[in-house]
KEMAR-995846 format. One record per atom (N, C-alpha, C): x, y, z; residue in one letter. Coordinates in steps of 0.02 Angstrom, whole numbers, plus 50000, padded with zeros to 5 digits. Each point is the difference from the previous one (the first is absolute). Layout:
N
XYZA...
END
This chain:
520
445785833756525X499285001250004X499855005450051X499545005449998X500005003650029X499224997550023X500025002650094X499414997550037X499885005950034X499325000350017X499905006650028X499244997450050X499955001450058X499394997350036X499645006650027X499464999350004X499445007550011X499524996850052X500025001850062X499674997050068X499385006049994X499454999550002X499485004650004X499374995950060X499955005850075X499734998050028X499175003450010X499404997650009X499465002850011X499694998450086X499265003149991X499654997250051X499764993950010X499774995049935X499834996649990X500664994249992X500544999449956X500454995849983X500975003249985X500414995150022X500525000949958X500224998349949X500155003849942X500444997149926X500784999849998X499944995449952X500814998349991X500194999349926X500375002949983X500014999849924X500724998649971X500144995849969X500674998149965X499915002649931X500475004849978X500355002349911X500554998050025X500094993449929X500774997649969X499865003349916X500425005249996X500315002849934X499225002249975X499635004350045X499475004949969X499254994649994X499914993550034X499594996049993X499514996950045X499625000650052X499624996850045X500134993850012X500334997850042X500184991450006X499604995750051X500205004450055X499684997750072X499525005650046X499304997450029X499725004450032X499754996350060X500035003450077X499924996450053X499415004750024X499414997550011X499415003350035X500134996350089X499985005950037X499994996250066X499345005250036X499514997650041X499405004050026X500195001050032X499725007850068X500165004250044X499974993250064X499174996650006X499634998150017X500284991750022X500434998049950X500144993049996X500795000149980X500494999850048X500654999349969X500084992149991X500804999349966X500084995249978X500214995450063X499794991549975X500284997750066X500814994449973X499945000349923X500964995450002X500595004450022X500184993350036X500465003150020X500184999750106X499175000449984X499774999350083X500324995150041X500274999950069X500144993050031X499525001150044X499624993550034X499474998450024X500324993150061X499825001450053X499954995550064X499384996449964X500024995549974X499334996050008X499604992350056X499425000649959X500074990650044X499654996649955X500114995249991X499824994149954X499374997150022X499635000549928X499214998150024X499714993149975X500294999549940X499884993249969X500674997849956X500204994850011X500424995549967X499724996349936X500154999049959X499694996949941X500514995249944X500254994550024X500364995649959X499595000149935X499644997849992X499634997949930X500175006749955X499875005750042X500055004349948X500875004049989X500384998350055X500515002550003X500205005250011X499625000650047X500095008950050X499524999350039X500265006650029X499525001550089X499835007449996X499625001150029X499675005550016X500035005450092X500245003849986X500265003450051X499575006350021X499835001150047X499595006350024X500675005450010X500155005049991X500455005649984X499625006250033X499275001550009X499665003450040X499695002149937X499824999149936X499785002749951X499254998050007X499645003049940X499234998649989X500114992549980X500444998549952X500044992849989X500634995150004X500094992450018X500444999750014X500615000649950X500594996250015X500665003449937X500094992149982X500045000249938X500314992149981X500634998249991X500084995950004X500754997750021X500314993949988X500004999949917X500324994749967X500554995650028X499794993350006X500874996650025X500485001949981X499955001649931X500695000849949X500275005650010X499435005950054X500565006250030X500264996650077X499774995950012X500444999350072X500664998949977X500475005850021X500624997250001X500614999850061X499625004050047X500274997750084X499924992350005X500624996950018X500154992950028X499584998250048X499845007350048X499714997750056X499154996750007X499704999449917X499555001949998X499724991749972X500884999249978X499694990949946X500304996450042X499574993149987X500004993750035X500414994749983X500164995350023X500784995849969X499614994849951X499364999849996X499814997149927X500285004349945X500015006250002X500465001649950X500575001349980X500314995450031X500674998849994X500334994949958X500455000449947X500504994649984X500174994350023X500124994850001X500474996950028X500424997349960X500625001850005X500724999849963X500154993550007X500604996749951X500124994250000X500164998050061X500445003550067X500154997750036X499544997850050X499525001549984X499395000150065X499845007750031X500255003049984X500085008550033X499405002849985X499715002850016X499405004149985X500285008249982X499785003149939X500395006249974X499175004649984X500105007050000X499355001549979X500165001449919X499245000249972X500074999449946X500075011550007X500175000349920X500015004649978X499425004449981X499965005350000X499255005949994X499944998049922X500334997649955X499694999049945X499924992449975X500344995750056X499784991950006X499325001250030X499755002050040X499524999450023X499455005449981X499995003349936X499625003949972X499704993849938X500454995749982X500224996949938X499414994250010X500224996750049X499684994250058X499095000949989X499715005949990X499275000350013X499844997650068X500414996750044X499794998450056X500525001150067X499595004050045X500685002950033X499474999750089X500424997350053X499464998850057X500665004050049X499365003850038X500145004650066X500014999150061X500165001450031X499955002950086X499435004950017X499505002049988X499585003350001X499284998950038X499865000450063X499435001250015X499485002750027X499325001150000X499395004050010X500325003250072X499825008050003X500335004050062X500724999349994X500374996449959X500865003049982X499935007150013X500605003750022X500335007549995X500705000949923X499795002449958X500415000249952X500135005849965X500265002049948X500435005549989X499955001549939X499515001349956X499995003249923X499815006749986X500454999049933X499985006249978X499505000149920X499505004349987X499775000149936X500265002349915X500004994449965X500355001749965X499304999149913X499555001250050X499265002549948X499475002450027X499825003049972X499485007150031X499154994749990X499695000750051X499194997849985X499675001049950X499644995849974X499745000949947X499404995849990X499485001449967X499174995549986X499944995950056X499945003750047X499944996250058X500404996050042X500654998249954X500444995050046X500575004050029X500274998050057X500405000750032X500625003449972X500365003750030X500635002349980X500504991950007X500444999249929X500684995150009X500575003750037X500244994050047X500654998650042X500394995649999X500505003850032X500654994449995X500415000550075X500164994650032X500475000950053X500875003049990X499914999849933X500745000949989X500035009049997X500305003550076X499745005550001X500585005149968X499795006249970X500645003349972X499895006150008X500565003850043X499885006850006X500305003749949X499935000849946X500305007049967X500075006849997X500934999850003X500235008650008X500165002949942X500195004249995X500175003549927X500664997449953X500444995950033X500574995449978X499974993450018X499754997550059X499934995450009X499344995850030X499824992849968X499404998050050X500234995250069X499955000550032X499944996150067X499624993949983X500084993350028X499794995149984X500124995450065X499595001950069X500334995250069X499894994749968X499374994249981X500134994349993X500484997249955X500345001949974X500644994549946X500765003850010X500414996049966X500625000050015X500365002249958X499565001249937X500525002849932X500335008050008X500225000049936X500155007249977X499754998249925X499675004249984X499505001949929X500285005449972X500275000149919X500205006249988X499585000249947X499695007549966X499515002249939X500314997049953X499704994549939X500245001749948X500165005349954X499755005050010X500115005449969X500575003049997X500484998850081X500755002550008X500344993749933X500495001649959X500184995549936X500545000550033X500445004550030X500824999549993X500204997050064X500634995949983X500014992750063X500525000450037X500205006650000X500465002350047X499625005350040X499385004149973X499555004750030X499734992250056X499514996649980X499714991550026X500724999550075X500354998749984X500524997750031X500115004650073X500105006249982X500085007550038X499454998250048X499355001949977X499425000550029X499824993950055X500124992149959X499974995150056X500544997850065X500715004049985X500335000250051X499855004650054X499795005749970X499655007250069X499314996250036X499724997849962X499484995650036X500134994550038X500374995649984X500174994650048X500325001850050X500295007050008X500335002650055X499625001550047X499365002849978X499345002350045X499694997850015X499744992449974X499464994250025X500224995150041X499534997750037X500124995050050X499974994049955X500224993650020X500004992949965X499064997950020X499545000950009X499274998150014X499665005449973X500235004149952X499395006149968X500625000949941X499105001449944X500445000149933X499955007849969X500255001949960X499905004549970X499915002249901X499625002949991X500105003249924X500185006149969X500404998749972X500275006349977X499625003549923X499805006950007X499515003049963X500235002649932X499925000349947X500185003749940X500545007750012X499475003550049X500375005750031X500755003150013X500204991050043X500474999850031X500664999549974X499964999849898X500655000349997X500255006549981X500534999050031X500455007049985X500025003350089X499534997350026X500035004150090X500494997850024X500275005350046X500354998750057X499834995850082X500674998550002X499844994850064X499745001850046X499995006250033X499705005650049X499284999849966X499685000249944X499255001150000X499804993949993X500274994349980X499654993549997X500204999550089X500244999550033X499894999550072X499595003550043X499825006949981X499615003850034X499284995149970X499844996649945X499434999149972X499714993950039X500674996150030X499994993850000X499745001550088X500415004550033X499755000550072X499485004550017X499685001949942X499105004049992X499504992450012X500504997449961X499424993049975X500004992550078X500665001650027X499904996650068X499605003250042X500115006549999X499695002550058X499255000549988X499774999049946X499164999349978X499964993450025X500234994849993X500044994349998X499814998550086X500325002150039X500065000650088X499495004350022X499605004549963X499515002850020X499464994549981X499984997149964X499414994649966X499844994150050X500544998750017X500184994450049X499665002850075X500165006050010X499875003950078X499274998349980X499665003849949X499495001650014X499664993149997X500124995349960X499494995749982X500054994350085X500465002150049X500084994650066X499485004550024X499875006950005X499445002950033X499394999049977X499754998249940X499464999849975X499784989450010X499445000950029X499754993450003X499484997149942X499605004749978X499664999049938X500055001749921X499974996449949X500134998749946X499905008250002X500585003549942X499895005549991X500735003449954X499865006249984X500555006149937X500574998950053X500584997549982X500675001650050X500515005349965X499734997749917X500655005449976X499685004149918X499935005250018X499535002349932X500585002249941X499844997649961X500645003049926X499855006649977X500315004749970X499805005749984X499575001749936X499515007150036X499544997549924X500305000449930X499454999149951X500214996749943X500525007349969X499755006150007X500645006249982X500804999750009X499794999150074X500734997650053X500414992949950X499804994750006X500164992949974X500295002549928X499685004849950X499935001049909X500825002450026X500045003950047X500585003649988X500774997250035X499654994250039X500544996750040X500384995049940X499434997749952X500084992749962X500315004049949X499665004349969X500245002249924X500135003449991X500465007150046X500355005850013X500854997349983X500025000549946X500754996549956X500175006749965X500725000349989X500245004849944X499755001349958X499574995149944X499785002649966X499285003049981X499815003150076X499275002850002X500365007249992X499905004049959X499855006549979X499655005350049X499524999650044X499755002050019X499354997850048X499805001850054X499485000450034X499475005850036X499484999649948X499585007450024X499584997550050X499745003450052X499394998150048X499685006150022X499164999549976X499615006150046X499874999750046X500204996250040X499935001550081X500615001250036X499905006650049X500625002250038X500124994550043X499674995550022X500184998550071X500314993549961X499694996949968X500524993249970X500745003749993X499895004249966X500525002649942X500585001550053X499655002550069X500815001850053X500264991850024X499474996250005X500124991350039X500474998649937X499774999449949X500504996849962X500785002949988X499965007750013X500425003349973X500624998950056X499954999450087X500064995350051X500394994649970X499444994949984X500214996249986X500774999449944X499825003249940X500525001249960X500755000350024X500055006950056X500575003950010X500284992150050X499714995450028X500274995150039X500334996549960X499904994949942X499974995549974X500375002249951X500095004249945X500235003049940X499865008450019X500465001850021X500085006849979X500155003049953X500444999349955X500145000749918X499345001049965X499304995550020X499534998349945X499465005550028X500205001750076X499255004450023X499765006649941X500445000749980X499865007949951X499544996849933X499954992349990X499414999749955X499194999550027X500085003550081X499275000850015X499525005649967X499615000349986X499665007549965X499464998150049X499705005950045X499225003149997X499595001549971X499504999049954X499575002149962X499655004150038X499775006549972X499635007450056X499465001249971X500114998949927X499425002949926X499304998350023X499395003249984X499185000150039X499874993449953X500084998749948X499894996049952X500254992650013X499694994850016X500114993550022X500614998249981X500424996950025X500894997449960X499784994049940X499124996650013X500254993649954X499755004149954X499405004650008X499715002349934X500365006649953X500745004550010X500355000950000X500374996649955X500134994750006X500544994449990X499834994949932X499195000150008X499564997349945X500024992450029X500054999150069X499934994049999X499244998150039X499685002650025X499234999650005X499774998749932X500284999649949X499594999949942X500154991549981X500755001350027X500124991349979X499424994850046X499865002350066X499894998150041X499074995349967X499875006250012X499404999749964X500034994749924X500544997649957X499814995049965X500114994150018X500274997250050X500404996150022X499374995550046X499325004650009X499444996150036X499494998449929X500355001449927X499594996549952X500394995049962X499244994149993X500684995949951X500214999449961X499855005849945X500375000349926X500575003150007X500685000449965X500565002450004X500305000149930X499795006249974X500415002249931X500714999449972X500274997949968X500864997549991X500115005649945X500445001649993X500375005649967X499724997249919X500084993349983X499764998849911X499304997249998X499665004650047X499424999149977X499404994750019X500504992850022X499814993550018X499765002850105X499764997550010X499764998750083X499934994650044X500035002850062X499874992850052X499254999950023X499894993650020X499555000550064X500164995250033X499835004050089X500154995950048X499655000450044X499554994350021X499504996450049X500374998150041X499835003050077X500354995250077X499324998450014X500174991350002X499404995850039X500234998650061X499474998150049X500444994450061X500464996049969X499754997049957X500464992049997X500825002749948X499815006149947X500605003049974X500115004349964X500425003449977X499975005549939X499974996649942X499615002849952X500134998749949X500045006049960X500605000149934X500215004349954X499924999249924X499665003549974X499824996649926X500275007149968X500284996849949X500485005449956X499555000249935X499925002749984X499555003149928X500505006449954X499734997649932X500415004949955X499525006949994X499544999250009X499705008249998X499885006049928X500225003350024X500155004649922X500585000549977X500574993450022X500644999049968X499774997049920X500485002249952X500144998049939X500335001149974X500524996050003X500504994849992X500374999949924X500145000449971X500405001049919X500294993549997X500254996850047X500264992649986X499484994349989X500244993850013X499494994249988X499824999350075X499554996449995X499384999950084X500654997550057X500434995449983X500494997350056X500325005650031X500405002549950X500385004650032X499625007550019X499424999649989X499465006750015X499854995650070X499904994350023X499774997450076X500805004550009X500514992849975X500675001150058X500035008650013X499845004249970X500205008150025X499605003050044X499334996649996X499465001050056X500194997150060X500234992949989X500104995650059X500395002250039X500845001349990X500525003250041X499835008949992X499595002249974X499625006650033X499774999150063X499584996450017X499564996350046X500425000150078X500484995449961X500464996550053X500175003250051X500385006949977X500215006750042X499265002450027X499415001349979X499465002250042X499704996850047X500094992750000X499674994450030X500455001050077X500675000249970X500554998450072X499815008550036X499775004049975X500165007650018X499264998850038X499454998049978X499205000550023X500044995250064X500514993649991X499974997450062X500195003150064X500485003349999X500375004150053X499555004850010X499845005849940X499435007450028X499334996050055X499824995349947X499234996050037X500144996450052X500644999050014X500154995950054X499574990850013X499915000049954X499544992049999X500594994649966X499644994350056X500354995250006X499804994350007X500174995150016X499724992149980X500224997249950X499434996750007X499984995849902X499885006849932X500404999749937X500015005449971X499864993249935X499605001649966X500024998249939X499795005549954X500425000049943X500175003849923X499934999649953X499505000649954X499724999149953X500275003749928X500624995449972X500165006149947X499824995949947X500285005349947X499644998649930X500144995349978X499724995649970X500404991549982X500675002249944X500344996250012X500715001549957X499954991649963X500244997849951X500054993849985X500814997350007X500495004149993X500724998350005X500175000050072X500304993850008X500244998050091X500635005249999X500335002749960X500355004150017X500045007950002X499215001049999X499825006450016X499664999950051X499474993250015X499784997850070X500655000750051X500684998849999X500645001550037X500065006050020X499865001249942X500175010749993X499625001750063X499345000050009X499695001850046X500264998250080X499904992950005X500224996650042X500455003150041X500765004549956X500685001750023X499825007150009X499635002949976X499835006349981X499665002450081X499444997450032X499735002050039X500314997350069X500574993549993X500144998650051X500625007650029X500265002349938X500405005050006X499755003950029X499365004849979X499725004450028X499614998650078X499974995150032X499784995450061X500575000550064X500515000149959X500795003750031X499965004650038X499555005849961X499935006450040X499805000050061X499284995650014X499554997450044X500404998350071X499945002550070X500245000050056X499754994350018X499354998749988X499614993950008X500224992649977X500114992950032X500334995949956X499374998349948X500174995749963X499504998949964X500434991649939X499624995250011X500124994149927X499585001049931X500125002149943X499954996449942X500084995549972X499334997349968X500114994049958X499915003249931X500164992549941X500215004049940X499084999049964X499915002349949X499425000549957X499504991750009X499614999150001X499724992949996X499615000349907X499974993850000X499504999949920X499645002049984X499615003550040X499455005949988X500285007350016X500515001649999X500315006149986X500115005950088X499904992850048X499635004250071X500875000050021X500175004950047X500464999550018X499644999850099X500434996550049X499714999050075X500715003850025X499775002850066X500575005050019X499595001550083X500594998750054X499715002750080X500335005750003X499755004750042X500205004550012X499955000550082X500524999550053X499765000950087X499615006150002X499594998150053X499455004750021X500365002850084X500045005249997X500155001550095X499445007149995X499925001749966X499365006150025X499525001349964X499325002749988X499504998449961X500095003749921X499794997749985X499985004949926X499705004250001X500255005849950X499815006450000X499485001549977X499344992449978X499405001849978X499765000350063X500214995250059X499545000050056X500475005050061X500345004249974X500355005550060X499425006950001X500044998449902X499395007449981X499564999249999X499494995649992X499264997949972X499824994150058X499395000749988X499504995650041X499514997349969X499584992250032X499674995549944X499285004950008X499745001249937X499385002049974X499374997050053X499755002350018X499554998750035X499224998849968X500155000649935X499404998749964X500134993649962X500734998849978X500094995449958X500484992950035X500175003650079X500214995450036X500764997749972X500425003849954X500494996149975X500204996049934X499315001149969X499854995349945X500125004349931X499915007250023X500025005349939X499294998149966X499484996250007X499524997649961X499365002050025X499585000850009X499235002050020X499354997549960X499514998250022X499524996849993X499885001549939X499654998349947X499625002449944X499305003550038X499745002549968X499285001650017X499394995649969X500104996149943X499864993850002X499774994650032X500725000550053X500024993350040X499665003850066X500345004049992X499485003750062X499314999949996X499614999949939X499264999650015X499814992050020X500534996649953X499724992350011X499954999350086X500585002350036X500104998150070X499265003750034X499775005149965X499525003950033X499574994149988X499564998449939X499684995049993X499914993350047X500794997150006X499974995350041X499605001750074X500155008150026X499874999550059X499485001750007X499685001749940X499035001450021X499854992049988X500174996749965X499724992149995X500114997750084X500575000850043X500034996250058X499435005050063X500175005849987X499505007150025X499144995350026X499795001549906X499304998050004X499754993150009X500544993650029X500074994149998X499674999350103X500335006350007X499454999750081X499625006550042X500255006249939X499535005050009X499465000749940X499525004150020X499545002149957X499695008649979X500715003350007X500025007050001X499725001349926X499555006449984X499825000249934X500385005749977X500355003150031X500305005149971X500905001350052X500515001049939X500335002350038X500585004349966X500355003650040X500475005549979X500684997349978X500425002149963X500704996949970X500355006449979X500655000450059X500455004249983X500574997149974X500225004249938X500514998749985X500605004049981X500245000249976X500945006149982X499555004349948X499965005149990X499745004349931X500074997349961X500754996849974X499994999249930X499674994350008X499904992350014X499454995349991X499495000650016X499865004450028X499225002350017X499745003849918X500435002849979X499705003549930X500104993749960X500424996250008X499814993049943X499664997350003X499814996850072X499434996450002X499365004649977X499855003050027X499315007949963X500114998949918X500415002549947X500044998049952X499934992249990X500194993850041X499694995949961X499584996550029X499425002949972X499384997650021X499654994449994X500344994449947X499764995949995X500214994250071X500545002350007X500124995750064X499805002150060X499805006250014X499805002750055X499214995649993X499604998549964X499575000749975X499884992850035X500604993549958X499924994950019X500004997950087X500485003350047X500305000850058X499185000750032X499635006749970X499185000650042X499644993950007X499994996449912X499524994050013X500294994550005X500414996349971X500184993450061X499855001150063X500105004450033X500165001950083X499365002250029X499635002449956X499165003550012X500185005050040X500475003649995X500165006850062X500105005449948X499685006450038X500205006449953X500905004350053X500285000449927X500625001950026X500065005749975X500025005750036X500155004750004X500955001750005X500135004049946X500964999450001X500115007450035X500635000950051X500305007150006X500564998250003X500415007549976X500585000350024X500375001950056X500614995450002X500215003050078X500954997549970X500185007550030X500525000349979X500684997850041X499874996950074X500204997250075X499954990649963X499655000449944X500144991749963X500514999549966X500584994549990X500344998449953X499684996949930X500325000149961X499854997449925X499674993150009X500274995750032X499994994050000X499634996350067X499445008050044X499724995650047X499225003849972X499714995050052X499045003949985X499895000250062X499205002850008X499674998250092X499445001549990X499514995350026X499135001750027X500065003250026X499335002049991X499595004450056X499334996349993X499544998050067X499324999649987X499685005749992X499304999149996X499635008649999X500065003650039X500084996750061X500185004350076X500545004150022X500564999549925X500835000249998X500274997450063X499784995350013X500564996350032X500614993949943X500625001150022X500564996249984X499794995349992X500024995949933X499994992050000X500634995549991X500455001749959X500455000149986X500635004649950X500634995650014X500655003849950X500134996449961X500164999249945X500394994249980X500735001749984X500454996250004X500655002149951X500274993349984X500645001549951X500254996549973X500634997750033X499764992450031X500614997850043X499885000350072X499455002850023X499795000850079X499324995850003X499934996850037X499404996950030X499475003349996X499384999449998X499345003949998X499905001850076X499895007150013X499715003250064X499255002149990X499914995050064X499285003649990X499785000450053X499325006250018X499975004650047X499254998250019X499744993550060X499764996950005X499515002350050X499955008850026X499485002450031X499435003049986X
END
């Protein structure tokens, strides 16, 4: 498979762009304004403890605090001997990080003004807190550092078990018995000289973390990870990337630095981009960019997606479209369906959305084409860096699927909630808008007795209401007030406002905000 990544930096944001074999897979928006914080280790202090809910809440020095699931505590130093075993002999043993994930119930050492040690391993989001974990991990370009545990971790990805073998003997040579280590995809085929130089980069970060965080007395950044450019190229700079272009000189020498340290062999797939002409728009990938914030998505036969991110989840509904099909309706779904499959797993990664995923494909009636799918998309889910569980089809044809979340989606990296529609994509009728007007001359003239008054509204409902006169008409006499209509173009669709004769402010209304009113 051939991979090729295109870093394009502005005033405003950085891009990140993944082609596997000529295709848009992955795109990372990071702002000038707001870098990323996973990854971060944080001196914190513990603000609230919460059994019932099964986590605590830690001040980290952020706008909000960081949450901090039991089920990431995995420093010993942190759990209490209620959660402990007790073995036949009477011995008390700790349980295991996935006994006590399993358990739903897991009790700590933890309390209010504790000094503790996380690192984020989810970026803030709708208000809540960035997720943490005590289990802290420094990652180098071959290897991760891991002070709290005792293992050695090797990638599944290394297959050959004499490469496995090689690699965990050079490592056990280099680690102490009280710190663990992981060994990276990278690392097979390296020499013992660069997995050691990687390994004593990663102590000596490790001893600076430690220095600094005995000098620092308040919750606060002890160890920042590199931004999201730096990280694309530490994690997924493998043999088989083809190439790396970047329009900015000054990344382009840091990384290039970087390169000649770590892999010298690979530095010559750096390129500079110089051209006046943007690298994504160039590249045609501003164009992808740009569909990827709508939710229809065209499939090569014609059939389409759509995909809605709510708070609570995505949902994906597969439609046949202007497909037509020459076979019978089953096997015209099944060719739509595993069409789908490959776009669904490809839209999750570009859109970066995650959570709850439910999938809406075309009803199939044979359980063994309901399979087809099932095997079909878990394949293409493979690709996905992200972990993610599938379940198989349910009786109504829904398929349920998580996808981990660690940074926001790329609807909310590019776009922001509507300020007219608040999020909803929906806006008032003008309809309902007069009724609400109505209501508020009924409560109005319920303790004033103004005989005349002014009503601004958006142009375009200001010319509807004027054309319909019969309701303007009714609005004068129920109310016994002459209403005079203008336009004002500083109104949204979906708000109105008095004026008495005097033009003074009476009120705003909108949809979803409390009534203001201007009581001098």
């Amino acid at each position: 498979m051939k991979k090729e990544i295109y870093i394009s930096e502005s005033m405003g944001e950085s891009r990140i762009a993944i082609i596997e074999d000529g295709t848009l897979v992955e795109v990372y928006v990071e702002k000038q304004d707001k870098q990323r914080m996973v990854g971060n280790i944080y001196k914190g202090q513990v603000e609230n403890v919460l059994p019932g809910m099964q986590a605590a809440f830690v001040d980290i020095g952020y706008d909000i605090n960081a949450f901090l699931p039991f089920s990431e505590i995995e420093n010993s130093a942190y759990l209490s001997e209620i959660d402990n075993d007790e073995s036949s002999n009477g011995k008390k043993t700790k349980k295991n990080s996935r006994q006590r994930k399993n358990s739903g119930n897991v009790s700590v050492e933890l309390k209010t003004g504790q000094e503790i040690f996380v690192q984020v391993i989810k970026e803030a989001f709708a208000g809540k807190g960035p997720r943490v974990t005590t289990e802290i991990a420094l990652p180098g370009r071959l290897l991760v550092f891991v002070p709290n545990a005792k293992y050695i971790g090797i990638s599944k990805k290394i297959w050959d078990k004499y490469e496995r073998r090689r690699l965990k003997k050079i490592v056990s040579s280099l680690k102490e018995k009280d710190m663990g280590v992981i060994i990276r995809t990278v690392a097979e085929g390296k020499s013992e000289e660069l997995l050691k130089n990687d390994f004593s980069s990663l102590i000596d970060k490790w001893k600076k973390l430690q220095s600094k965080s005995k000098r620092t007395k308040e919750a606060s950044l002890i160890y920042e990870d590199l931004e999201t450019a730096s990280s694309v190229i530490r994690d997924l700079f493998t043999p088989d990337i083809g190439k790396i272009v970047i329009d900015s000189k000054k990344l382009y020498r840091k990384l290039q630095i970087y390169l000649e340290d770590i892999s010298p062999n690979m530095a010559n797939r750096l390129e500079h981009y110089k051209l006046k002409q943007s690298l994504f728009e160039s590249m045609g990938i501003e164009n992808e960019l740009d569909k990827l914030l709508q939710p229809k998505v065209w499939l090569k036969s014609g059939a389409y997606l759509i995909i809605e991110k709510t708070e609570a989840m995505v949902v994906v509904d597969v439609n046949s479209g202007r497909f037509v099909g020459k076979k019978n309706h089953e096997q015209n779904s099944l060719k739509i369906n595993l069409e789908a499959c490959k776009e669904v797993a490809r839209q999750l990664r570009l859109r970066d959305l995650s959570g709850l995923v439910v999938i809406d494909f075309i009803d199939m009636r044979e359980e063994s084409n309901q399979k087809k799918i099932y095997y079909e998309l878990r394949k293409e889910l493979k690709k996905d860096r992200a972990k993610v569980a599938v379940s198989p089809l349910s009786d109504f044809g829904l398929l349920e699927m998580t996808r981990q979340r660690i940074r926001l989606s790329l609807l909310d990296s590019m776009s922001e909630e509507c300020p007219t529609c608040h999020g909803s994509g929906r806006i008032m009728s003008r309809e309902t808008l007069i009724t609400r007007i109505d209501y508020w001359l009924r409560r109005y003239k319920s303790k004033h007795r103004s005989l005349k008054l002014k009503l601004q509204l958006h142009p375009e409902v200001a010319e509807f209401l004027k054309n319909n006169k019969k309701a303007l008409r009714g609005l004068m006499w129920q109310n016994f007030t002459y209403i005079s209509i203008e336009d004002n173009n500083s109104i949204a669709r979906d708000e109105f406002r008095f004026l008495n004769s005097s033009g003074e402010q009476k009120e705003i209304e909108h949809v979803g905000i409390e009534h203001k009113v201007d009581k001098s």
